[in-house]
C-alpha positions in Angstrom: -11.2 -8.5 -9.8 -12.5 -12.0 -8.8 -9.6 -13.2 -7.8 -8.8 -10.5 -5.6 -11.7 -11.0 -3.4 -11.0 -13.0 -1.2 -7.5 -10.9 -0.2 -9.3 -7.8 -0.1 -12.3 -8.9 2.1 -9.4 -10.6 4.5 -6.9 -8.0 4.6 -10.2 -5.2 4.8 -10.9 -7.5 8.7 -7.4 -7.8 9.5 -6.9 -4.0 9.2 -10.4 -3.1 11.0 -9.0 -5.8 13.8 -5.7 -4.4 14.2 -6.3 -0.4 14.0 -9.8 -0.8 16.1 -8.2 -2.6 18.9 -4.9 -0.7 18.6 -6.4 2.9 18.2 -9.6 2.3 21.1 -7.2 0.5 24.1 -3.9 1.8 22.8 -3.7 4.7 21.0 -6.7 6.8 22.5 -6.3 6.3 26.0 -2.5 7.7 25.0 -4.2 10.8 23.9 -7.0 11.0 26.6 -9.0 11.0 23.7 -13.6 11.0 24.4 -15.0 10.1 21.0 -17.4 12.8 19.7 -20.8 12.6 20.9 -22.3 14.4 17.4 -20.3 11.9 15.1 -22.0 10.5 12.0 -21.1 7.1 13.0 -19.9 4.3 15.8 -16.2 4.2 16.6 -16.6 0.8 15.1 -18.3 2.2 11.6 -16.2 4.3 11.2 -13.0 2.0 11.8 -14.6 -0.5 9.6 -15.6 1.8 6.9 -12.1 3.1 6.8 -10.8 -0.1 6.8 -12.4 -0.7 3.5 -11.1 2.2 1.9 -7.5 1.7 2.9 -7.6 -1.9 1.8 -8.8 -1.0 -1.5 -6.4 1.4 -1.8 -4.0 -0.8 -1.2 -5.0 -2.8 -3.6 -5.0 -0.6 -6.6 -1.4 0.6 -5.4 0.0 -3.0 -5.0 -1.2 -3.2 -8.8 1.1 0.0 -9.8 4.0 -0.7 -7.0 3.7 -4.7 -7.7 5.1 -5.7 -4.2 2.7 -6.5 -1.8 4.9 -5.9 1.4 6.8 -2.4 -0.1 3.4 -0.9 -1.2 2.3 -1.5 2.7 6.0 0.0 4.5 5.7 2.8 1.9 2.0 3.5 2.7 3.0 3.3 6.6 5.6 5.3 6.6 4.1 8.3 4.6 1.4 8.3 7.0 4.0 8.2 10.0 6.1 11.1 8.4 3.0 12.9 7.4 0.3 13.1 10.0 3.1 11.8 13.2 6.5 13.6 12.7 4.1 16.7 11.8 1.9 16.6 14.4 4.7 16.7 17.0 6.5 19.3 14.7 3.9 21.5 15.1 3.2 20.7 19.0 -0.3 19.6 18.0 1.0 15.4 19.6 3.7 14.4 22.4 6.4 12.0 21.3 4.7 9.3 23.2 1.6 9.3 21.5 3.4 9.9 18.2 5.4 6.7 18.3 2.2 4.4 19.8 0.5 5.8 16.4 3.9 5.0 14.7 3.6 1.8 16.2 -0.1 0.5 15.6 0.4 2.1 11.8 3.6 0.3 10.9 1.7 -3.0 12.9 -1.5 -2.6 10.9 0.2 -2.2 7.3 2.4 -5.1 8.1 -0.5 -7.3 8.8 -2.4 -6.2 5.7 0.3 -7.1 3.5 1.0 -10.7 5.4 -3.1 -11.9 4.8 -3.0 -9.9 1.7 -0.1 -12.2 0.5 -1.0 -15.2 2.1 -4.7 -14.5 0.7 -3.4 -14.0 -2.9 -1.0 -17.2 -2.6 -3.5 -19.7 -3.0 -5.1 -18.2 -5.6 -2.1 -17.6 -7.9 0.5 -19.8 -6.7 3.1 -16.9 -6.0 3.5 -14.6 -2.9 2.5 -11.7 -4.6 -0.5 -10.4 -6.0 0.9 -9.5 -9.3 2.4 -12.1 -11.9 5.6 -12.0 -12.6 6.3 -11.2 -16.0 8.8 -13.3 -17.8 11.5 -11.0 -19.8 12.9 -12.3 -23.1 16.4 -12.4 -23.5 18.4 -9.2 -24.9 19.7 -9.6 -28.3 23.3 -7.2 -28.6 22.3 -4.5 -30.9 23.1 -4.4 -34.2 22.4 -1.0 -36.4 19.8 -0.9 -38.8 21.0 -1.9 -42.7 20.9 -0.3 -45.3 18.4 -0.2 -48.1 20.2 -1.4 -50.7 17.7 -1.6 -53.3 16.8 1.9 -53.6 19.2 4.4 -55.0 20.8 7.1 -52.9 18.9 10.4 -53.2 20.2 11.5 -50.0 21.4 15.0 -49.2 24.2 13.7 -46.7 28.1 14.1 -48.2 28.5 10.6 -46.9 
């Protein structure tokens, strides 16, 4: 877990830079969006906070996937296909504001995985966060012998 620090505490600012910015000048001004005057937290808390959880997320499913920059497309494009194509589905979102969402999500998981790599690069020497595995070589099969020191008790007919 050491090791990963340092990506996860990059990639975690990255994110919060890339989804604040995009989601407070781009995104909610799109939607004529007023931030809730009874929320638990700041705009910025909040963005930061889930900042953190998506990064560790990310994390734990670049472990399972074990490519950095697929485990970020796939997590941006189920969140596109599930909260945007939805939304506008179900009339709850225009188009436009479905695609700037689109947009800053595809930009944000992009980003993550670039410092994410470039994070984990110098610590392991690769461009991925997981360690490539070195396979041995097949062998061409060969059936099992026979025992032939045990006399044949079996059943079979052959």
């Amino acid at each position: 877990m050491s090791d990963r620090i340092k990506p996860i505490l990059f990639t975690t600012l990255a994110v919060f830079g890339v989804t604040y910015l995009g989601v407070r000048f781009v995104f909610a001004p799109q939607m004529g969006a007023d931030y809730a005057s009874n929320a638990p937290f700041s705009p910025e808390i909040t963005s930061l906070l889930g900042s953190i959880v998506f990064v560790l997320f990310f994390d734990y499913a670049i472990g399972m996937v074990g490519d950095v920059m697929k485990t970020a497309m796939v997590i941006a494009l189920s969140q596109i296909v599930i909260v945007d194509v939805y939304y506008v589905i179900n009339g709850e979102r225009g188009i436009a504001p479905a695609a700037v969402s689109a947009v800053i999500l595809l930009l944000s998981w992009f980003v993550a995985a670039k410092v994410y790599s470039h994070f984990s690069e110098g610590e392991s020497g690769d461009n991925s966060s997981v360690a490539e595995v070195e396979e041995p070589e097949p062998t061409a099969y060969s059936p099992p012998s026979e025992n032939v020191g045990e006399p044949d008790n079996s059943s079979f007919p052959y």
